[in-house]
C-alpha positions as CSV (number, residue, x, y, z in Angstrom):
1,X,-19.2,6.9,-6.2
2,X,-16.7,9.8,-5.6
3,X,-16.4,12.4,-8.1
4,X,-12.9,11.5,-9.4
5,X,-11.4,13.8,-11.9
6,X,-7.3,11.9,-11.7
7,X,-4.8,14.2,-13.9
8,X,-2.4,11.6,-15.3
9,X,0.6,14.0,-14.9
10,X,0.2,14.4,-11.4
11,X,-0.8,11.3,-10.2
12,X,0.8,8.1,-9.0
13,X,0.4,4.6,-7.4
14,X,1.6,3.8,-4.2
15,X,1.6,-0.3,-3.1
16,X,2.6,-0.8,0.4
17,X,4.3,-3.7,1.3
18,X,3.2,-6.5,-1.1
19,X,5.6,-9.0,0.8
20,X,4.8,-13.1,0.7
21,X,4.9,-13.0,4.4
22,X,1.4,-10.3,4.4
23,X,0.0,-11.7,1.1
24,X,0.7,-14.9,0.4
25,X,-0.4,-18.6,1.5
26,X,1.9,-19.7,3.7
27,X,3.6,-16.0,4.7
28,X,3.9,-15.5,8.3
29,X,1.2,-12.7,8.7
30,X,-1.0,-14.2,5.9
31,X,-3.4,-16.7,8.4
32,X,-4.1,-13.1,10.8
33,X,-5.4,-11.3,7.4
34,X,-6.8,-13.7,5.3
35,X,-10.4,-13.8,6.5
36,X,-10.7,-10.2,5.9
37,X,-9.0,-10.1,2.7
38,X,-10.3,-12.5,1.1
39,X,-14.0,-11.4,2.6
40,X,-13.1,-8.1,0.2
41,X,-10.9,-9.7,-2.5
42,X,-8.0,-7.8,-1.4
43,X,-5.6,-9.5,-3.3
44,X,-7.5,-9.6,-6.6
45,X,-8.2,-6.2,-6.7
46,X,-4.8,-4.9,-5.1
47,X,-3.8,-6.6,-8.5
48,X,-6.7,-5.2,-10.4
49,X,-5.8,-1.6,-9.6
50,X,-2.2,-2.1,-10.1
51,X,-3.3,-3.4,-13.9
52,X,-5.2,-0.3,-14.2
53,X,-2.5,2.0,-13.5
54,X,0.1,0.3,-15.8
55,X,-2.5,0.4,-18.8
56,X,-3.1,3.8,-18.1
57,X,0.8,4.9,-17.8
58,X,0.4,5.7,-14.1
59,X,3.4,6.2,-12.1
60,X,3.5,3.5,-9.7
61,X,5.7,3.8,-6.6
62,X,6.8,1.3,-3.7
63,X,6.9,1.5,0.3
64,X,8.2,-1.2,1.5
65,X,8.7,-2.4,5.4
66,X,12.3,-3.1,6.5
67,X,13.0,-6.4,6.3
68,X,14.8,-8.1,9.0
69,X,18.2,-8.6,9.2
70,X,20.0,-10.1,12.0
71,X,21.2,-7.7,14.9
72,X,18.7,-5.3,13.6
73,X,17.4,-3.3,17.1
74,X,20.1,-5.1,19.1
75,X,21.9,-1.7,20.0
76,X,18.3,0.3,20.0
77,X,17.7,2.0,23.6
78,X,14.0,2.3,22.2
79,X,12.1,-0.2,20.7
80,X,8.2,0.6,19.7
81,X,6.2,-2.2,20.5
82,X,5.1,-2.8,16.3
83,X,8.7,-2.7,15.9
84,X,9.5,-5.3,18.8
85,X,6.6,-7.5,17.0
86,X,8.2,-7.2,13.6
87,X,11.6,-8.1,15.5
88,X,10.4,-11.1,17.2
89,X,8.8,-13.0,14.4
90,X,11.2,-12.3,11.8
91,X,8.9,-10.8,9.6
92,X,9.6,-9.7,5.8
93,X,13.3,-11.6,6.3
94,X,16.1,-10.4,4.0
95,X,17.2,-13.2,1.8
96,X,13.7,-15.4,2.6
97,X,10.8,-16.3,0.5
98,X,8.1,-14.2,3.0
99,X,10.3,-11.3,2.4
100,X,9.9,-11.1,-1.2
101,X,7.5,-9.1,-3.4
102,X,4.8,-11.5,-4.3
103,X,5.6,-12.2,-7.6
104,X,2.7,-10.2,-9.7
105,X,3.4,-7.4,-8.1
106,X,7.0,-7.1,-8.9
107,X,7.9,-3.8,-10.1
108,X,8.6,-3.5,-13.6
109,X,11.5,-1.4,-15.5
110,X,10.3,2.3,-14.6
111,X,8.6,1.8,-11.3
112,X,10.3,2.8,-8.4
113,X,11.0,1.5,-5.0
114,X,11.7,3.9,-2.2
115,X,13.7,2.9,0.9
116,X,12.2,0.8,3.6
117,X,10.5,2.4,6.1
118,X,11.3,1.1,9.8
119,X,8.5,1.4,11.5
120,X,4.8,2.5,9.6
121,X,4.8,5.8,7.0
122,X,6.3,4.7,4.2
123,X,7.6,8.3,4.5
124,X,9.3,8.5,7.4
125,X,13.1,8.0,7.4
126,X,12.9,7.0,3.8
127,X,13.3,8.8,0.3
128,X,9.7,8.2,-1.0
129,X,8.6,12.5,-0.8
130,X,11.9,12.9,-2.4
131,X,10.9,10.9,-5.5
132,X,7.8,11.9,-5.8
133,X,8.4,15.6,-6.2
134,X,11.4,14.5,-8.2
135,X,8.5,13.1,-10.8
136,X,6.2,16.1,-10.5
137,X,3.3,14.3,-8.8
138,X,0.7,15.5,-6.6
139,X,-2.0,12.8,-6.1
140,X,-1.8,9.5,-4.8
141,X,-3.9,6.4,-5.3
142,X,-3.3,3.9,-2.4
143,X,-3.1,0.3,-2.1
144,X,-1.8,-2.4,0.6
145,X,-1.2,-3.3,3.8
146,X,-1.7,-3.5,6.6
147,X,-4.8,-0.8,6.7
148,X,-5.0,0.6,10.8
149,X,-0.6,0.6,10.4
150,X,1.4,1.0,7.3
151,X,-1.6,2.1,5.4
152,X,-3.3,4.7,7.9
153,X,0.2,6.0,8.8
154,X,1.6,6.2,5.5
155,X,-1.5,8.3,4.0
156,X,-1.7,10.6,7.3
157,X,2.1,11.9,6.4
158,X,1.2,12.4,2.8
159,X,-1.3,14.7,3.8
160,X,1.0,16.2,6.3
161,X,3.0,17.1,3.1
162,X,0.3,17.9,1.3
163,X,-0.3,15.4,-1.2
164,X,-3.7,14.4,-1.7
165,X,-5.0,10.9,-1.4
166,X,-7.4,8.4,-2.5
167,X,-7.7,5.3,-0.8
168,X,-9.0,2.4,-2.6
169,X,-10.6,0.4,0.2
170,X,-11.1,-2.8,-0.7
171,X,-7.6,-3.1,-2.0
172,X,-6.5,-3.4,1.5
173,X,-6.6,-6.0,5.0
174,X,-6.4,-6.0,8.3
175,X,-6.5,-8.3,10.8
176,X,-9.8,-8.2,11.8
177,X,-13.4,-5.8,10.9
178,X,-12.7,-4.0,13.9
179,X,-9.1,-2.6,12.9
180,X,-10.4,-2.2,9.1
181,X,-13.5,-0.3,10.1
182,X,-11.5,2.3,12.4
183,X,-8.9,2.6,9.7
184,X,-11.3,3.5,6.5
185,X,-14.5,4.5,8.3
186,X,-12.9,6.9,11.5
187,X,-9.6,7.6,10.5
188,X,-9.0,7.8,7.4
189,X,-11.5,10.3,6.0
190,X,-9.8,12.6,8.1
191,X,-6.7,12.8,5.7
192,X,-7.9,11.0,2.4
193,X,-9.3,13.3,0.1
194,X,-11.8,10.4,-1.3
195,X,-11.7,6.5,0.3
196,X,-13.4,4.5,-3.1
197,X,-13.9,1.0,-4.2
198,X,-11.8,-0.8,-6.9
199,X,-15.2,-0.8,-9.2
200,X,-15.0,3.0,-8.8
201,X,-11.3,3.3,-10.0
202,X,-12.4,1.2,-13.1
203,X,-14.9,2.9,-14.3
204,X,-13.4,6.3,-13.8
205,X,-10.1,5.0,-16.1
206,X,-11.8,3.0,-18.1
207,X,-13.8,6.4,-18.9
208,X,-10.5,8.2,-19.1
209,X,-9.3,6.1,-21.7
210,X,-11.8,4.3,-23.3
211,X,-10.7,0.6,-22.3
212,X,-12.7,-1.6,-21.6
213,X,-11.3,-3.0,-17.7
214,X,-13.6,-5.5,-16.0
215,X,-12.7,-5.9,-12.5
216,X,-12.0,-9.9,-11.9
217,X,-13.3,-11.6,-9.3
């Protein structure tokens, strides 16, 4: 286990992109993700850690993917090819079911939602470093999707701005072992300052605070 040592002061939750569409039966990326999520209980401990972090008065924060719109890119002279993808399947639609916060992971009153990022750093473009140094913190603890794009890209700019990150690895998905492997095992410990297991975040809180979490299964 990592030696983690999280001051409560400086440190926040970030969930990327808990849509329907990614995380849900019947979302439109759900079927590409679900063997590997559910191989690592993604979705149970995505929910696990965000239970941890209200108990524990945690910041938690929100990057979110732009949903579609119609005429979104129509006037674009460049168009990156996840963008193009995103464009051509409709994903995370405005005003649909699939581009809704799954339900248990709606923020509640005090958590906050930065813009939606266009393409994959939930910093990019958006407010997110803004409100963060607005609320003093420092560290972030790092759930969601999709790990080799939003997830990779989002914690590579946050240590661009020198934030320092812990990824909790089995709190995320990807479309297949080969994409979640380069993501957490070559990439990421390049920029995350410790890559740990929901069990590990437990017991380091639970130590913290004295509660008694059990991670559900």
């Amino acid at each position: 286990m990592a030696n983690l040592d999280f001051d409560r002061e400086i440190t926040a939750l970030l969930v990327i992109d808990p849509y329907n569409d990614f995380i849900s039966e019947g979302g439109k990326i759900w079927d590409r993700i679900k063997t590997v999520a559910e191989a690592n209980n993604c979705i149970p401990n995505m929910l696990q850690v965000l239970k941890i972090a209200r108990q524990t008065k945690l910041r938690v924060f929100y990057a979110m993917h732009h949903r579609y719109r119609p005429g979104d890119y129509d006037t674009w002279q460049y168009i990156a090819p996840i963008q193009r993808a995103a464009w051509s399947r409709k994903s995370f639609e405005y005003g649909t079911w699939g581009g809704e916060i799954r339900s248990e992971f709606t923020p509640l009153p005090g958590e906050t939602v930065a813009h939606e990022h266009w393409c994959s750093s939930g910093f990019a473009n958006t407010d997110l470093d803004l409100l963060l140094k607005r609320h003093g913190i420092h560290n972030l603890i790092v759930i969601g999707l999709i790990a080799h794009t939003c997830l990779e890209s989002t914690v590579r700019f946050a240590a661009e701005l020198g934030y320092e990150v812990t990824v909790v690895r089995d709190a995320t998905a990807d479309y297949s072992d080969k994409e979640m492997d380069a993501a957490l095992n070559v990439n990421l410990p390049s920029y995350a300052n410790a890559i740990i297991t929901t069990q590990d975040m437990v017991q380091s809180f639970s130590s913290l605070t004295s509660l008694e979490i059990g991670v559900q299964h």
